[in-house]
N, C-alpha and C positions, 0 to 999 in steps of 0.2 A: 504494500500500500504506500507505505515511504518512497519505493523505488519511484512510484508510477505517480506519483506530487512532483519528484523532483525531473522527472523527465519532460512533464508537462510544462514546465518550468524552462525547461532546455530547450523546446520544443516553439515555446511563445519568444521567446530571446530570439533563436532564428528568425522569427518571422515580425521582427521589430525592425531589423535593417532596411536603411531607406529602399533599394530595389525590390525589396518582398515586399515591403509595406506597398509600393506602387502596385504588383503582381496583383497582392492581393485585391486590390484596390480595381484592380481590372476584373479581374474575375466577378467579384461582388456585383460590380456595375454588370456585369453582362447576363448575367440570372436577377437581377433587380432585388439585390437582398443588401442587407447591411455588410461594412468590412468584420464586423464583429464576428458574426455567423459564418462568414466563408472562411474564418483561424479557424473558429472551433471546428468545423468541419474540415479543413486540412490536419490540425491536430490531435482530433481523435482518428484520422482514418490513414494518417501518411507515417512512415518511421523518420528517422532523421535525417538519413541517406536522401531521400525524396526531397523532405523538405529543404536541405543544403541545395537541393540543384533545382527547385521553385525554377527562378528564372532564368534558367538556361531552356527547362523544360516549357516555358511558355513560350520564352522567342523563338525556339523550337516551334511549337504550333501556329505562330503568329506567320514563321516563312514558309516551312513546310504541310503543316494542321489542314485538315478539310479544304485541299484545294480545289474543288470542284467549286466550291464560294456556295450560293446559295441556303439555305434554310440548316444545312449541317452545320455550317459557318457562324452561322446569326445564334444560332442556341449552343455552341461550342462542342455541337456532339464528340470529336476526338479529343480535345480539348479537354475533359473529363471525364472520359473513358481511356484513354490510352496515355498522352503526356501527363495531366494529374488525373491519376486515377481512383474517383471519389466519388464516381457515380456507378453505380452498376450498369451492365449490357441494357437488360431488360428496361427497365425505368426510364434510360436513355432513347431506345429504339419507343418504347411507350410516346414519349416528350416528340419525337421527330416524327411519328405516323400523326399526331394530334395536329403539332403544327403547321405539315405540309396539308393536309386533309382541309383544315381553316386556310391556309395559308396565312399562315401571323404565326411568328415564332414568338411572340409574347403569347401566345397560348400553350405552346410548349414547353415557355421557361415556365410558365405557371403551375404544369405536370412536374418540373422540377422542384418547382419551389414547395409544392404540397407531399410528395413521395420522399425527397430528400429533408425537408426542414420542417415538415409536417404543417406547413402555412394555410390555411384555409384556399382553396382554388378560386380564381375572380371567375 
């Protein structure tokens, strides 16, 4: 229990450096949640390894990520399946048939924001 305070610890410290604070900051913005909720949810779900290479891992997705652009793009489907991987297949593939189907990926991110953060759906 000690271990897992102090690692949580280790874990928020990472993600206080100005580049991860931006990352984060991206991310949040792009599922329409607070920076707050998109730590916790990198910190309980990533190890340290991950979280050290945050933003290698997102310029990554930012040059190479869902180059096809369109609606995968818009709701960061690789982007949180594959580069940070913090969302599950399902839930993802769920959020991207919703989307395309409405065509609005704020319908999508809203399957995210309710499956992942448990947010009431608009």
């Amino acid at each position: 229990d000690i271990y897992e305070r102090d690692l949580f610890g280790m874990k928020f410290a990472i993600l206080k450096s100005p580049y991860h604070k931006k990352v984060v900051t991206a991310c949040a913005e792009l599922l329409g949640i607070p920076p707050m909720k998109m730590r916790r949810l990198l910190i309980e779900n990533l190890d340290m390894m991950t979280l050290e290479s945050l933003a290698v891992r997102y310029d990554s997705w930012r040059d190479k990520g869902d180059t096809e652009g369109g609606m995968k793009r818009q709701i960061g489907y690789e982007l949180f399946t594959t580069y940070i991987p913090v969302v599950s297949q399902e839930i993802m593939n769920e959020a991207l048939s919703i989307a395309q189907k409405c065509n609005d990926p704020e319908k999508g991110k809203a399957v995210l924001r309710s499956k992942v953060f448990g947010e009431e759906a608009e």
